[in-house]
Biopython code that builds the backbone (N, CA, C, O; Angstrom):
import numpy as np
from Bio.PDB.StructureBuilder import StructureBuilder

atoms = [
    (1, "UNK", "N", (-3.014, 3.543, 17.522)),
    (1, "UNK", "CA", (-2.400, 3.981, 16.274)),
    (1, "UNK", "C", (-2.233, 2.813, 15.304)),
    (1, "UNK", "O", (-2.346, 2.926, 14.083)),
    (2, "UNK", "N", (-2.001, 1.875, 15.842)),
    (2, "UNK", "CA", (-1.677, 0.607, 15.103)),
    (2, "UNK", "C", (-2.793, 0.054, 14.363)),
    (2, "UNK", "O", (-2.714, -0.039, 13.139)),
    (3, "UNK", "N", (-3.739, -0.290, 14.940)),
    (3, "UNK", "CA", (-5.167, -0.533, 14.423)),
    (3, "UNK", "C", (-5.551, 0.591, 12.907)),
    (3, "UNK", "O", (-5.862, 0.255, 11.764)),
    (4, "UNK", "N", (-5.363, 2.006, 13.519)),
    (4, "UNK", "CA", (-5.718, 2.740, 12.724)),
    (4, "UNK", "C", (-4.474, 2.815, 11.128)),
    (4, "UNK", "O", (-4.631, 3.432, 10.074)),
    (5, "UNK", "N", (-3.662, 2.189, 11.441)),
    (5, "UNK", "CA", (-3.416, 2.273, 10.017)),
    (5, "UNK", "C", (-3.844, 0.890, 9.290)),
    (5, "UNK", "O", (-4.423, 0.785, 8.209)),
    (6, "UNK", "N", (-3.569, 0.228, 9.843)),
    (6, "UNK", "CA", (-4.548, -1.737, 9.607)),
    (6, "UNK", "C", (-6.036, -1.017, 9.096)),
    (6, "UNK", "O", (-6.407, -1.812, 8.233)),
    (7, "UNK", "N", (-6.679, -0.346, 9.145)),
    (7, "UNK", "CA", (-8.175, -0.122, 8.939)),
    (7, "UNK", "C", (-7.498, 1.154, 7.806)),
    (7, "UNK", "O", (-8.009, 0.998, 6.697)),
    (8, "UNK", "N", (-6.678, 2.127, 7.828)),
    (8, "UNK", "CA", (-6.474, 2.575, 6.615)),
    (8, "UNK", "C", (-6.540, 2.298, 5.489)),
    (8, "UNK", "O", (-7.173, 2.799, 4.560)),
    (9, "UNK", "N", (-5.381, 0.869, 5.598)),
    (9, "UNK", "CA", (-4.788, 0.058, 4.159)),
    (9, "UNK", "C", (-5.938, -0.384, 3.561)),
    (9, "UNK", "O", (-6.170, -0.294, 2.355)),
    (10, "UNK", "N", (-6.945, -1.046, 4.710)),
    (10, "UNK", "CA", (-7.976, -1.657, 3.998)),
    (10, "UNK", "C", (-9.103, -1.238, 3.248)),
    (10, "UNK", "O", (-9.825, -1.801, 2.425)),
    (11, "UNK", "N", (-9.055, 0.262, 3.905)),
    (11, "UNK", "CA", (-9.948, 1.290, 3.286)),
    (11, "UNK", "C", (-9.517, 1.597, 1.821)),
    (11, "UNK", "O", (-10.303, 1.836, 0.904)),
    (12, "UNK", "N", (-8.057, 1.554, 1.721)),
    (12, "UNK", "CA", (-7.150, 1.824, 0.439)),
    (12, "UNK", "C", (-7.321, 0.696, -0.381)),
    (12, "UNK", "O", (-7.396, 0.930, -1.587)),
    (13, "UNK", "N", (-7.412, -0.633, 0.040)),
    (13, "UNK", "CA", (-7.698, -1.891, -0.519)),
    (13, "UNK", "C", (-8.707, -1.745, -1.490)),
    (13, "UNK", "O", (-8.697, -1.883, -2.713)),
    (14, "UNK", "N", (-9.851, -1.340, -0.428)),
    (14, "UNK", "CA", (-11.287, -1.323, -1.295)),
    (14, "UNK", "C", (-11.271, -0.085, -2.439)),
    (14, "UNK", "O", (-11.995, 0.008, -3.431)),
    (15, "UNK", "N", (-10.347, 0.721, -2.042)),
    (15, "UNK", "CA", (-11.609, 2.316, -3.086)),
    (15, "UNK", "C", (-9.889, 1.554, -4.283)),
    (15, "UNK", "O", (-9.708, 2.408, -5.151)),
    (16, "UNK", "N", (-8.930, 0.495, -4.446)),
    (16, "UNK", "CA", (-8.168, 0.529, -5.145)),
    (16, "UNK", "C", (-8.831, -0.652, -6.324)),
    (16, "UNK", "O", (-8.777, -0.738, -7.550)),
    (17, "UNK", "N", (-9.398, -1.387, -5.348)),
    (17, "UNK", "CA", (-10.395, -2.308, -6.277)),
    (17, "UNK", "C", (-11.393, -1.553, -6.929)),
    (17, "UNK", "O", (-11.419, -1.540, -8.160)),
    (18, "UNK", "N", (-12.296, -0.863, -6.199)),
    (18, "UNK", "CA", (-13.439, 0.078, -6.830)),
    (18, "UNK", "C", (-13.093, 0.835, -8.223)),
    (18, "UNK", "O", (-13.786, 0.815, -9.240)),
    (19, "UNK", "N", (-11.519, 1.695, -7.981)),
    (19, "UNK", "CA", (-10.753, 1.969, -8.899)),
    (19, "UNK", "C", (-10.717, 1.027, -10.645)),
    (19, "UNK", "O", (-10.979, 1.393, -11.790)),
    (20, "UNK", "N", (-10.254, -0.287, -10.036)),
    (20, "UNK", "CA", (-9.370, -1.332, -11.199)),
    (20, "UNK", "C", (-11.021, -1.412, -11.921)),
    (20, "UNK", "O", (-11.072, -1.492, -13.149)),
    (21, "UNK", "N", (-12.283, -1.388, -11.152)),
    (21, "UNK", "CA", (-13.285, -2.109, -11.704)),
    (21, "UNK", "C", (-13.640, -0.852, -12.625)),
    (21, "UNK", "O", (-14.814, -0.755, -12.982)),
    (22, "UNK", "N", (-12.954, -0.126, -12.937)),
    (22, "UNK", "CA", (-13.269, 1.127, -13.791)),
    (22, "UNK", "C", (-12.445, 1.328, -14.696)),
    (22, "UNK", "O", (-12.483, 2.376, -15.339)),
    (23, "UNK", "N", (-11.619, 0.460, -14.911)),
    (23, "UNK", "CA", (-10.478, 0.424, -15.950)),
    (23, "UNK", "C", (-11.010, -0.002, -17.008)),
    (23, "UNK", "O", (-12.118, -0.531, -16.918)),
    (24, "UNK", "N", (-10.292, 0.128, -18.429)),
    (24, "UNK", "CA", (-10.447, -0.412, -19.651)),
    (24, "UNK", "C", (-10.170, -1.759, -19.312)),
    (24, "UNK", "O", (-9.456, -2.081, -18.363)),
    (25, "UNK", "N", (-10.901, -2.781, -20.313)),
    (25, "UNK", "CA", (-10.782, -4.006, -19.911)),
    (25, "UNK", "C", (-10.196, -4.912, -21.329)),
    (25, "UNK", "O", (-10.703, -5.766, -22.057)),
    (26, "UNK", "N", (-8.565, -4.069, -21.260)),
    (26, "UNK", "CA", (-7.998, -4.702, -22.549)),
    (26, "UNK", "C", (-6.446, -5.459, -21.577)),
    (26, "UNK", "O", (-6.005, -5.206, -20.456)),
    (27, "UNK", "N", (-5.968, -6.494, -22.725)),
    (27, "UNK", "CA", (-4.691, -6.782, -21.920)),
    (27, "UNK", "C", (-3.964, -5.926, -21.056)),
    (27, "UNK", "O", (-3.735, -6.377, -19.933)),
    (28, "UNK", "N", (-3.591, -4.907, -21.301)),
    (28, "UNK", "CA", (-2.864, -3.978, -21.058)),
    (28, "UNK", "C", (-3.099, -3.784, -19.680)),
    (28, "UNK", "O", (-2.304, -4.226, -18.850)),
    (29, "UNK", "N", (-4.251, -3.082, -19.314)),
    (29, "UNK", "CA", (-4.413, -2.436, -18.001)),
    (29, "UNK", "C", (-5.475, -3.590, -17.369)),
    (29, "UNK", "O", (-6.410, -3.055, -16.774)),
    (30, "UNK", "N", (-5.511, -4.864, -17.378)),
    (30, "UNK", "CA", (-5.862, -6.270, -16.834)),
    (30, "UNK", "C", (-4.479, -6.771, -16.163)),
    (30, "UNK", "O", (-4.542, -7.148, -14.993)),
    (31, "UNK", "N", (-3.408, -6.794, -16.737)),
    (31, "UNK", "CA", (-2.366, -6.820, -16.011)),
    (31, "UNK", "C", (-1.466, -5.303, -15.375)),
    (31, "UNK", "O", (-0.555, -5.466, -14.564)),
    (32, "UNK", "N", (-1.651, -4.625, -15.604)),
    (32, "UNK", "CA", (-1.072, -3.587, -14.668)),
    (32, "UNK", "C", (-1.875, -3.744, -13.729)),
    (32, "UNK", "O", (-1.275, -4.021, -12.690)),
    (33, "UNK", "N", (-3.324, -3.679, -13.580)),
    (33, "UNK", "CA", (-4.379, -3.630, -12.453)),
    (33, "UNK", "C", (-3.881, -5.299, -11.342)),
    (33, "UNK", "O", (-4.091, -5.470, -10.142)),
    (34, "UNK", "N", (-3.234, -6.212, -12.298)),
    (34, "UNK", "CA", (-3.166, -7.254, -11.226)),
    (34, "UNK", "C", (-2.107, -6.691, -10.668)),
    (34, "UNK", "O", (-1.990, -6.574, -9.448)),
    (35, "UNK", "N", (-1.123, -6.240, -11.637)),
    (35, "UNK", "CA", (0.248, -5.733, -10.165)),
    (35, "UNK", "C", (-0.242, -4.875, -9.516)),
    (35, "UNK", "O", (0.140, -4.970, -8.350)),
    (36, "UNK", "N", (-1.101, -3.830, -9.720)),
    (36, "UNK", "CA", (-1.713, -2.627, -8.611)),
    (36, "UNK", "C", (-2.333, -3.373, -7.455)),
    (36, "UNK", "O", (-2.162, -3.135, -6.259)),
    (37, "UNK", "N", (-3.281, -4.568, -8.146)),
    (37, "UNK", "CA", (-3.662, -4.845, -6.674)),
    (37, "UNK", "C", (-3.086, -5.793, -6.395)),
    (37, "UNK", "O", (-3.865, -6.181, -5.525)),
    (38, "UNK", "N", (-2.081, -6.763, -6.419)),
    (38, "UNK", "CA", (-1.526, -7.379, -5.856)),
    (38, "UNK", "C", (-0.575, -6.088, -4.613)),
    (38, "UNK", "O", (-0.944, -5.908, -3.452)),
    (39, "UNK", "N", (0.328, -5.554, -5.097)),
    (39, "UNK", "CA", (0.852, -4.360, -3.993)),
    (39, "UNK", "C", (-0.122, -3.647, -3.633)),
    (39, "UNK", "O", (0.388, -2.981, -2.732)),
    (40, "UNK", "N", (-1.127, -3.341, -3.712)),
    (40, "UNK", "CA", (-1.927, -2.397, -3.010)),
    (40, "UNK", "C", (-2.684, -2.944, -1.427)),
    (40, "UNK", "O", (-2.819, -2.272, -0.404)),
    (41, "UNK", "N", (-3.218, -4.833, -1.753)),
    (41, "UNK", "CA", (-3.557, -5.517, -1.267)),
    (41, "UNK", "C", (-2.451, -5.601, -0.293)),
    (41, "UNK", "O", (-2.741, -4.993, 0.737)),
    (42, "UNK", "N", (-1.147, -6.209, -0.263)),
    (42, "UNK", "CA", (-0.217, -6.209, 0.105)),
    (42, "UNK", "C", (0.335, -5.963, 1.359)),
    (42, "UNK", "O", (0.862, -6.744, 2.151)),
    (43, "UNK", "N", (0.087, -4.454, 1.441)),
    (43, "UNK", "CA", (0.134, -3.191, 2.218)),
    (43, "UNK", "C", (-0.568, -4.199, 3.749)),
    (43, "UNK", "O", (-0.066, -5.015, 4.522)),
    (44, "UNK", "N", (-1.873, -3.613, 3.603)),
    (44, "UNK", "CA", (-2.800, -4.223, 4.803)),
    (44, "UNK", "C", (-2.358, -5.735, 4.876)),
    (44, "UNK", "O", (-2.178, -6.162, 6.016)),
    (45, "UNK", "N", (-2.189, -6.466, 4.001)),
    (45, "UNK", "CA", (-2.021, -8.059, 4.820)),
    (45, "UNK", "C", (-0.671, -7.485, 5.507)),
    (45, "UNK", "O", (-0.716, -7.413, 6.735)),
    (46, "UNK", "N", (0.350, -7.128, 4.967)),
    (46, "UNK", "CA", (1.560, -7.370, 5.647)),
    (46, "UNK", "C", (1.487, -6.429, 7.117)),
    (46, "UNK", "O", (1.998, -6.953, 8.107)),
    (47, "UNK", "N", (0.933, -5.213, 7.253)),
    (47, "UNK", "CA", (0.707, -4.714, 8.427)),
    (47, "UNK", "C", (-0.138, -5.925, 9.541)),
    (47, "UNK", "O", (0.295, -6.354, 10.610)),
    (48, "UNK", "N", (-1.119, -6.178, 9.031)),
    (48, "UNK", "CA", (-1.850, -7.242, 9.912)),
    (48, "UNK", "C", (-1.369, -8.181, 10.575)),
    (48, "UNK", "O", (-1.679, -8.463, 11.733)),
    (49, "UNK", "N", (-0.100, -9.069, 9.484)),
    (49, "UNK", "CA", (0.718, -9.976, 9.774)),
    (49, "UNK", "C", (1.910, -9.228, 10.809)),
    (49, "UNK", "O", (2.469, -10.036, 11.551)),
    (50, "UNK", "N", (2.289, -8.016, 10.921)),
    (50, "UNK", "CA", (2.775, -7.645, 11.851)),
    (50, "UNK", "C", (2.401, -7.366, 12.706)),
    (50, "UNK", "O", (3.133, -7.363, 13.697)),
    (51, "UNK", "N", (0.874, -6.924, 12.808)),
    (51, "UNK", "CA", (0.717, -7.023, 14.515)),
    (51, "UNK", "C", (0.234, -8.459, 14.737)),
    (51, "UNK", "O", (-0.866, -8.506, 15.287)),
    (52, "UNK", "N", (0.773, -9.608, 14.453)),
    (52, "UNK", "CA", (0.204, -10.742, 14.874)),
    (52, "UNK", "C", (1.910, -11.449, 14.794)),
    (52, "UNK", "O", (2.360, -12.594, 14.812)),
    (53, "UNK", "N", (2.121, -10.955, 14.760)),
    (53, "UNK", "CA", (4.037, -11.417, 14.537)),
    (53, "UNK", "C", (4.262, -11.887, 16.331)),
    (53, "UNK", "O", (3.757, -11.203, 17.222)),
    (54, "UNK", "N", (4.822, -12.736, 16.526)),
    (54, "UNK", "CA", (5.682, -12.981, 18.058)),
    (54, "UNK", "C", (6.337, -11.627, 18.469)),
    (54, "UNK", "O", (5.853, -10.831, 19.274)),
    (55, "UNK", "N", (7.680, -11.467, 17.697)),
    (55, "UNK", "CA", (8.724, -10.774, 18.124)),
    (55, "UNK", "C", (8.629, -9.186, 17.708)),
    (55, "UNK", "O", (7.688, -8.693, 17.086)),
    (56, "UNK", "N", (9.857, -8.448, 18.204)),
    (56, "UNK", "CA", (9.835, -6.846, 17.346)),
    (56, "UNK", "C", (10.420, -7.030, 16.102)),
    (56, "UNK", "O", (10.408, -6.148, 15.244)),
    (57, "UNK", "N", (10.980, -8.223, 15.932)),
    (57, "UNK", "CA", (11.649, -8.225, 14.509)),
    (57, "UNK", "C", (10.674, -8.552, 13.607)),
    (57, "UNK", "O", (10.749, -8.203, 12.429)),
    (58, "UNK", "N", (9.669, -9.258, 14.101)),
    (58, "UNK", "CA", (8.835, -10.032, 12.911)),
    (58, "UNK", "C", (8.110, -8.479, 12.406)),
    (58, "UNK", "O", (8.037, -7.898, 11.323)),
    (59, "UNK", "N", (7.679, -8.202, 13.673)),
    (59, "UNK", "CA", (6.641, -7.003, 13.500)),
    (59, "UNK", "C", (7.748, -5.768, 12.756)),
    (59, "UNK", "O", (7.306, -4.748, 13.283)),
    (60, "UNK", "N", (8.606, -5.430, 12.084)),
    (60, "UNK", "CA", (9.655, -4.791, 11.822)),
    (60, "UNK", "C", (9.635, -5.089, 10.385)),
    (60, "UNK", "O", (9.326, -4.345, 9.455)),
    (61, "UNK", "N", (10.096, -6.552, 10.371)),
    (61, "UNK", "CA", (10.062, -7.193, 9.201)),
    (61, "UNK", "C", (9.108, -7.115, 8.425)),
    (61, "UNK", "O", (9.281, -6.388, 7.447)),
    (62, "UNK", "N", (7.719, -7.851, 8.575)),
    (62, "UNK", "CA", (6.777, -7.332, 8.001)),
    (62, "UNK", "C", (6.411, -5.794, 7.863)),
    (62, "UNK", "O", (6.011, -5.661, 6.706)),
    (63, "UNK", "N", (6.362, -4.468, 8.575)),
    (63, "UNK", "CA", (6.932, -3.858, 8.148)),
    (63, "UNK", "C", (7.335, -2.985, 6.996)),
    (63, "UNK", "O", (6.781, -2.104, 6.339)),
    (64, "UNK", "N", (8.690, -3.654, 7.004)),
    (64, "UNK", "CA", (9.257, -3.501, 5.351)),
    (64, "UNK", "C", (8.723, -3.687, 4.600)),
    (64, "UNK", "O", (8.318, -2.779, 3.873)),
    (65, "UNK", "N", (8.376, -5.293, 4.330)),
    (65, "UNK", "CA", (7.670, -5.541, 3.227)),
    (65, "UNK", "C", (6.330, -4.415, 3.189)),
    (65, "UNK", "O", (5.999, -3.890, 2.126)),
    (66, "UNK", "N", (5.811, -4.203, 4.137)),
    (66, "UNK", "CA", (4.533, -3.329, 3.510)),
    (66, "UNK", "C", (4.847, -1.901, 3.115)),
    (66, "UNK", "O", (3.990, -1.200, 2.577)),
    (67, "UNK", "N", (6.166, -1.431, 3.400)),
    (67, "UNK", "CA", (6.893, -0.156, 3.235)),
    (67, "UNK", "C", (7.156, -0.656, 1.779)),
    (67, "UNK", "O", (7.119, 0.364, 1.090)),
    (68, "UNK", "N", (7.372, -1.594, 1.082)),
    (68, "UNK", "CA", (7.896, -1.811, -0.483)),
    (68, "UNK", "C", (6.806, -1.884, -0.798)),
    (68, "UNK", "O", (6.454, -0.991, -1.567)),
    (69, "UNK", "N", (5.894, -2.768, -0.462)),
    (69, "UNK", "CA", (4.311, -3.000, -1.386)),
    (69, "UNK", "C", (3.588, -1.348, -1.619)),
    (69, "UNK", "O", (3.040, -0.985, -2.660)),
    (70, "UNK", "N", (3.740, -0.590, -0.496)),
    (70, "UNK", "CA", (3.458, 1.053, -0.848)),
    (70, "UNK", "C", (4.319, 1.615, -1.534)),
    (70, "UNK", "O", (3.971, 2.775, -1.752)),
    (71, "UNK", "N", (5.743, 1.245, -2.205)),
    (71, "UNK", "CA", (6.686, 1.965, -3.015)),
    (71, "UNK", "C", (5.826, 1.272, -4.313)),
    (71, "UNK", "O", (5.360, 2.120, -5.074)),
    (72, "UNK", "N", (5.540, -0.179, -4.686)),
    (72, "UNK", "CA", (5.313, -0.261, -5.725)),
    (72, "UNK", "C", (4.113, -0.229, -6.270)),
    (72, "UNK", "O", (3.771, -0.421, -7.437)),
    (73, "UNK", "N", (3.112, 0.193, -4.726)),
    (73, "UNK", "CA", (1.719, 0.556, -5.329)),
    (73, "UNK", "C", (1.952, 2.243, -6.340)),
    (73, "UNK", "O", (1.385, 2.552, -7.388)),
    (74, "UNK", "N", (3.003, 3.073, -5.517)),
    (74, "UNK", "CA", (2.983, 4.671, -6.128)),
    (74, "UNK", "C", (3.425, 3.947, -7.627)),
    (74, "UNK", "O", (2.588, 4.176, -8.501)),
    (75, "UNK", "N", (4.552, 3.145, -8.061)),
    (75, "UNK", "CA", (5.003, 3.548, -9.335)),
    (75, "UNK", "C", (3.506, 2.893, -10.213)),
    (75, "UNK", "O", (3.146, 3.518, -11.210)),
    (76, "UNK", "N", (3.038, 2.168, -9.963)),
    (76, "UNK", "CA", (1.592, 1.383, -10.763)),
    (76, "UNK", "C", (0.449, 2.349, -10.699)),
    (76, "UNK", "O", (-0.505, 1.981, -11.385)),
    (77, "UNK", "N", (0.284, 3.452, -10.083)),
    (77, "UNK", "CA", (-1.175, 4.134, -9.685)),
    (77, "UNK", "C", (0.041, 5.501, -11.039)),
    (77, "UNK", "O", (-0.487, 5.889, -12.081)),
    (78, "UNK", "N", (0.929, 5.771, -10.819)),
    (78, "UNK", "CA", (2.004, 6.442, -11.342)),
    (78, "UNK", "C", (1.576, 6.635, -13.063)),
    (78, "UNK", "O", (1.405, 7.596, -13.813)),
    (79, "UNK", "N", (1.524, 5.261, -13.174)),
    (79, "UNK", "CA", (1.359, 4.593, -14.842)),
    (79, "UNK", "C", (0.264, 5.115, -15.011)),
    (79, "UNK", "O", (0.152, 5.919, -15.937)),
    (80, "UNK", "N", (-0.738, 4.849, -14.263)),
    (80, "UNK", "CA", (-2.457, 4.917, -14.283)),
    (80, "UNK", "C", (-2.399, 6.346, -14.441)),
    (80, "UNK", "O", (-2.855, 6.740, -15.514)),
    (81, "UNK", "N", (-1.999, 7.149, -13.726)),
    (81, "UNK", "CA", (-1.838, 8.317, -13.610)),
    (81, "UNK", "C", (-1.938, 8.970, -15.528)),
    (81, "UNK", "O", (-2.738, 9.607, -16.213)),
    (82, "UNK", "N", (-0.737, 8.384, -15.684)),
    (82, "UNK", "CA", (-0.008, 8.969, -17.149)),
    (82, "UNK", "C", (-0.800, 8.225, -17.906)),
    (82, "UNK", "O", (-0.962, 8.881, -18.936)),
    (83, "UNK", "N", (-1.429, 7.154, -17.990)),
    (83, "UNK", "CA", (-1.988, 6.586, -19.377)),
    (83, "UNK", "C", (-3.599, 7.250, -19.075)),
    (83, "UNK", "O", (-3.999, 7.990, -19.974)),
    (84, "UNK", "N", (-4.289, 7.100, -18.209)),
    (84, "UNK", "CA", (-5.599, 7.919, -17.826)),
    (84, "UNK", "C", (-5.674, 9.379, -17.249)),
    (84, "UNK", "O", (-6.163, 9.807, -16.203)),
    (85, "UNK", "N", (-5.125, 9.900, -18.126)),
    (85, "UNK", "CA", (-5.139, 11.729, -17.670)),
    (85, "UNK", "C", (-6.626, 12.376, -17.305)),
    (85, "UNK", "O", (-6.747, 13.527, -16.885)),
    (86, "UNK", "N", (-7.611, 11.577, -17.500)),
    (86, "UNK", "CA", (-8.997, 12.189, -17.231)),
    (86, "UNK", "C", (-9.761, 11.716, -15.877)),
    (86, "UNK", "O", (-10.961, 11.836, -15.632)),
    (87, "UNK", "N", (-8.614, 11.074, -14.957)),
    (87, "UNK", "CA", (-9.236, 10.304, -13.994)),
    (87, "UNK", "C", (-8.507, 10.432, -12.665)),
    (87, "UNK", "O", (-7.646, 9.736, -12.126)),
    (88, "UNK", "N", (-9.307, 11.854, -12.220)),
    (88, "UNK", "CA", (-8.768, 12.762, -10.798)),
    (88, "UNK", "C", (-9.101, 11.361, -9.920)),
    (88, "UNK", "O", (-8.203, 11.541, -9.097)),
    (89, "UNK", "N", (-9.562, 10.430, -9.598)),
    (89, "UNK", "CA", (-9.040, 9.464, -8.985)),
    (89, "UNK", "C", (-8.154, 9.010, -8.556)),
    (89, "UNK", "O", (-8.035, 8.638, -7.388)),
    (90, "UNK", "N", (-7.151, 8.933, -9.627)),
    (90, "UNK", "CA", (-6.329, 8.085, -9.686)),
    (90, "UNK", "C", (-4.956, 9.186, -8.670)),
    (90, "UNK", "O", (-3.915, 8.683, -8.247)),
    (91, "UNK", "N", (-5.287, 10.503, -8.504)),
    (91, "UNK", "CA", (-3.980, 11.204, -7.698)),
    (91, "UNK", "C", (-4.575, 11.171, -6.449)),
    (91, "UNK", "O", (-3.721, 11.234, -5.565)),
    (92, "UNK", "N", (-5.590, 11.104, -6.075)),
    (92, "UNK", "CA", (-6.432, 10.633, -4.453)),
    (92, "UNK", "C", (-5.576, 9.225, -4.188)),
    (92, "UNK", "O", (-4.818, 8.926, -3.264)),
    (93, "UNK", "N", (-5.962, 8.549, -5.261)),
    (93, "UNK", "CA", (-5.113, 7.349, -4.772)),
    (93, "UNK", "C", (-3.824, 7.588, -4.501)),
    (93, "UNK", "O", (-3.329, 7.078, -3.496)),
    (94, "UNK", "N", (-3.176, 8.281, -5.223)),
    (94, "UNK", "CA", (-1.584, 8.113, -5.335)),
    (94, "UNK", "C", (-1.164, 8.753, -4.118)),
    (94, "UNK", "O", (-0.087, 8.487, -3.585)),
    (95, "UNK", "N", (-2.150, 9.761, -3.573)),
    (95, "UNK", "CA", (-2.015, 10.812, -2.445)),
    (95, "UNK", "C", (-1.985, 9.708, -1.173)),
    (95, "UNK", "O", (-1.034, 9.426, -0.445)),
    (96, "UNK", "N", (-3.168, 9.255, -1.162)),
    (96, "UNK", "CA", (-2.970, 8.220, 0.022)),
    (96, "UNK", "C", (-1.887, 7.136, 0.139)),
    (96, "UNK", "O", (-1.595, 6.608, 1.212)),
    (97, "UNK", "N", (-1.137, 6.749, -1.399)),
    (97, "UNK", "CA", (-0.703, 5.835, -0.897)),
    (97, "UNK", "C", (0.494, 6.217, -0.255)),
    (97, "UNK", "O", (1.015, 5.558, 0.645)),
    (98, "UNK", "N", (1.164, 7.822, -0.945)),
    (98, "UNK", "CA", (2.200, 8.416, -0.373)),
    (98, "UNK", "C", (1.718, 8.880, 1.490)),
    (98, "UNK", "O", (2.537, 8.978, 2.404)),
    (99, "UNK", "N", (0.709, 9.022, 1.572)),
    (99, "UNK", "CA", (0.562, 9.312, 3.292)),
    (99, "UNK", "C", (0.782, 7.809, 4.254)),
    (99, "UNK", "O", (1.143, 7.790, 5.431)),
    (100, "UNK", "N", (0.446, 6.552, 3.362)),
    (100, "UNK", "CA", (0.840, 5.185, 3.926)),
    (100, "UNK", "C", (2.111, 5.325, 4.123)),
    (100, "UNK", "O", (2.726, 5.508, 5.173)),
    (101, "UNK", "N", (2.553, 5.207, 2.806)),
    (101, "UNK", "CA", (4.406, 5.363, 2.881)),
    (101, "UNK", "C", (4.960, 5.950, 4.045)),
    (101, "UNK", "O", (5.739, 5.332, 4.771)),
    (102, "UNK", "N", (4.565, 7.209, 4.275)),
    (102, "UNK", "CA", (5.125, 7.956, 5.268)),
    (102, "UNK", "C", (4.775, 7.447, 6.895)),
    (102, "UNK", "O", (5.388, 7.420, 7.963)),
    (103, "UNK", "N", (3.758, 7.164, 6.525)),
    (103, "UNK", "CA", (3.090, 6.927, 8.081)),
    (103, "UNK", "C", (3.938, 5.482, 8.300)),
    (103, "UNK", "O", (4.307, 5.289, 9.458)),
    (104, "UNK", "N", (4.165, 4.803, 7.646)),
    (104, "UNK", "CA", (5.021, 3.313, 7.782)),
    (104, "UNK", "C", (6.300, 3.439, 7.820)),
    (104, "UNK", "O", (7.058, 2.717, 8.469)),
    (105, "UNK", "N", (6.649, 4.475, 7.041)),
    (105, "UNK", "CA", (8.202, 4.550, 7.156)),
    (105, "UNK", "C", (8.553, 5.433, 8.826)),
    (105, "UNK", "O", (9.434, 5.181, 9.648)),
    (106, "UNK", "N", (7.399, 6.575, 8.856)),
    (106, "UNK", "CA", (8.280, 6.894, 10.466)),
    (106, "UNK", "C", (7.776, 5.943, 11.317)),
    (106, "UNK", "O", (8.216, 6.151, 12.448)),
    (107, "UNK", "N", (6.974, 4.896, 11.269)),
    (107, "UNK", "CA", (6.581, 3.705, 12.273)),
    (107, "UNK", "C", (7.903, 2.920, 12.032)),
    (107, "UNK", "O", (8.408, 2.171, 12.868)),
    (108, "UNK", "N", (8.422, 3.183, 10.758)),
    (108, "UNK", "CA", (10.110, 1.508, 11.239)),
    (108, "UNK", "C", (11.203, 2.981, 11.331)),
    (108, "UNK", "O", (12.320, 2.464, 11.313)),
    (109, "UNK", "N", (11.385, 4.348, 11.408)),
    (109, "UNK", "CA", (12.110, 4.425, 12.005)),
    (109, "UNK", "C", (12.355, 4.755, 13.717)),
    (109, "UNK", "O", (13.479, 4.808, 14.215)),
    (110, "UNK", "N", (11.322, 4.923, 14.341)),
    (110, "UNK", "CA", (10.716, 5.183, 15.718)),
    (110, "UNK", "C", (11.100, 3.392, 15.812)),
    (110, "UNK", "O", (12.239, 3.296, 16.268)),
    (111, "UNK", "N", (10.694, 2.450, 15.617)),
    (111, "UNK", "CA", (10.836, 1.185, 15.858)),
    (111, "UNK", "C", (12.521, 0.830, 16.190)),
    (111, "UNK", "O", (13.072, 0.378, 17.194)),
    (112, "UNK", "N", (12.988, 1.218, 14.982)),
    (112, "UNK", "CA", (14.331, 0.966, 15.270)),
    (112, "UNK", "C", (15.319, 1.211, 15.930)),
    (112, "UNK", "O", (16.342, 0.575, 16.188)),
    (113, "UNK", "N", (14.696, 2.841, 16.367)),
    (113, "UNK", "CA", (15.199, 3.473, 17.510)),
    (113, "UNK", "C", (15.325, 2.981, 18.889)),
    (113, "UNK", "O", (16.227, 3.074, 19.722)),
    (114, "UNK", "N", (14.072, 2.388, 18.894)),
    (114, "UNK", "CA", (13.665, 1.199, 20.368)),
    (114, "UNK", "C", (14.485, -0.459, 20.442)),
    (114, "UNK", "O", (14.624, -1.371, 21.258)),
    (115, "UNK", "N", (14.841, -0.164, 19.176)),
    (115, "UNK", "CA", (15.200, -1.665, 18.891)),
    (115, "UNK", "C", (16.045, -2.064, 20.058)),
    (115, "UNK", "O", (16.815, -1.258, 20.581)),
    (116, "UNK", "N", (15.927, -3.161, 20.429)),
    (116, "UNK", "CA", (16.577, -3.636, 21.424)),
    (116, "UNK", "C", (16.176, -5.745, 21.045)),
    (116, "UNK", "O", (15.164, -6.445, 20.990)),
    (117, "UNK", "N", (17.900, -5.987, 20.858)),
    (117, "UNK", "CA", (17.403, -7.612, 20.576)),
    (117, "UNK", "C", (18.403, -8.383, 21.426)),
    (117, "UNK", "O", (18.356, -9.612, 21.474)),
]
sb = StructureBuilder()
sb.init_structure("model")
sb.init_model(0)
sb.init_chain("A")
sb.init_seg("    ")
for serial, (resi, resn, name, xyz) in enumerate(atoms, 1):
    if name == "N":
        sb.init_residue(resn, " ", resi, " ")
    sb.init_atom(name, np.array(xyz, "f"), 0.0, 1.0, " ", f" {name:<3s}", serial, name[0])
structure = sb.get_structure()
């Protein structure tokens, strides 16, 4: 299971880049696209870095952080959403990133349940 969401994010990585390389290429959405993919990117490093973590906390910890980098990929794909109304893309994306969310959030609460330190 673990693997398979590590190979998700990254799948999400790529079609989010594929995405940005289809954007207007004015100030505007040059920097929203860096915060999209900076959190979108995010996601998969910080899962990765948790299964390579020592402890259950590290792997917990990291985690989180990739549980926030998927909160702030939805509000940025969100924007995209509302400023590009002609680009059914962009709710595929938003769809997956809400199935990350979920799939990460019941992975730290099943985790915490086990927690034992």
């Amino acid at each position: 299971m673990r693997s398979q969401i590590k190979y998700r994010c990254y799948e999400f990585s790529l079609k989010i880049i594929n995405f940005l390389e289809t954007t207007p290429s004015n100030y505007i959405y040059k920097t929203l696209g860096a915060q999209l993919l900076r959190s979108a990117t995010s996601i998969g490093a910080n899962i990765t870095e948790a299964q390579a973590g020592r402890t259950k906390r590290d792997f917990i910890n990291y985690y989180h952080i990739a549980l926030k980098s998927s909160n702030e990929t939805k509000y940025w794909l969100a924007i995209f959403k509302e400023k590009l109304k002609q680009n059914n893309n962009i709710s595929n994306l938003l769809n997956e990133s809400l199935e990350i969310s979920k799939i990460i959030g019941a992975s730290l609460i099943t985790l915490k349940r086990q927690r034992t330190f």
